[in-house]
N, C-alpha and C positions, 0 to 999 in steps of 0.2 A: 597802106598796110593790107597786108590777106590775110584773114583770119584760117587756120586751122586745127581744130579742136580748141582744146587751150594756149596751144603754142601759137605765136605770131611771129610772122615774119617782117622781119626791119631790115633799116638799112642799118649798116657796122658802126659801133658805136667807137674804133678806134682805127686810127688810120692804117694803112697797109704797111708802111714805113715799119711803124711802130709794132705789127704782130709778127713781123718779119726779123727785125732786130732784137726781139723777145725769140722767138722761135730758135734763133742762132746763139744767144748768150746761153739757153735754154740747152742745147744740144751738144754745145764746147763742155759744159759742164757733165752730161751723159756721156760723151767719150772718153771722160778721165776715169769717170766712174765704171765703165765697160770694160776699158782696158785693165784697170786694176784687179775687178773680179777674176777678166779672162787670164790677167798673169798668175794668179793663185791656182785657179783652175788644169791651165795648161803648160805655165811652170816655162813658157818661153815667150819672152816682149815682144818677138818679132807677129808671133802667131798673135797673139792679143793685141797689137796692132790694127793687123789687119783685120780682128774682129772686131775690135773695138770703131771703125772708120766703116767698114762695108754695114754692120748694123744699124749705126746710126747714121749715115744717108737717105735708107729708108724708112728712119724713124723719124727725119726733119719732114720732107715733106708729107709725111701722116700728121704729124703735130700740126702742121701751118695749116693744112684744111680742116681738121676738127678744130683749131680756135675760129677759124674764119667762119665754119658752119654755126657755132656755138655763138658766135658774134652777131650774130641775125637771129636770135631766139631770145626772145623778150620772156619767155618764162622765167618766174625763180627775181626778177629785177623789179627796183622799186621805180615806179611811174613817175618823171619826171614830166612838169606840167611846164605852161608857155612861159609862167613868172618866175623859172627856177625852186619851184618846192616841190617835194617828192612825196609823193602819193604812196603806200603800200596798199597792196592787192591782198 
């Protein structure tokens, strides 16, 4: 571990798989929700569409790097020890 300030950095406490397939359930569900704003908005499905899909492309992979940075920050987590019990800070 590297200590900097009070934040430390670990290694990811959940698999890649798994913040991957969070990330994608995660994002199916903002597209529905994009598109329905953009249809009220814009008053045609085709345009909210394609706002709805071009928005969130670039919102999946912003999310998969902020949980995977946020995955290696042990601030704010309670200290799990070698025998399984958890320690708060």
């Amino acid at each position: 571990m590297r200590r900097v300030g009070r934040i430390v950095a670990r290694s990811p406490q959940q698999a890649r798989l798994r913040a991957v397939v969070k990330t994608l359930c995660y994002r199916l569900l903002m597209v529905a929700v994009t598109v329905a704003v953009a249809w009220l908005v814009v008053g045609d499905a085709t345009d909210a569409l394609n706002i709805g899909v071009a928005a969130n492309v670039v919102k999946t992979g912003t999310y998969y790097g902020y949980e995977r940075l946020w995955d290696r920050i042990e601030w704010g987590l309670a200290d799990r020890r070698d025998d399984g019990s958890v320690s708060e800070e």
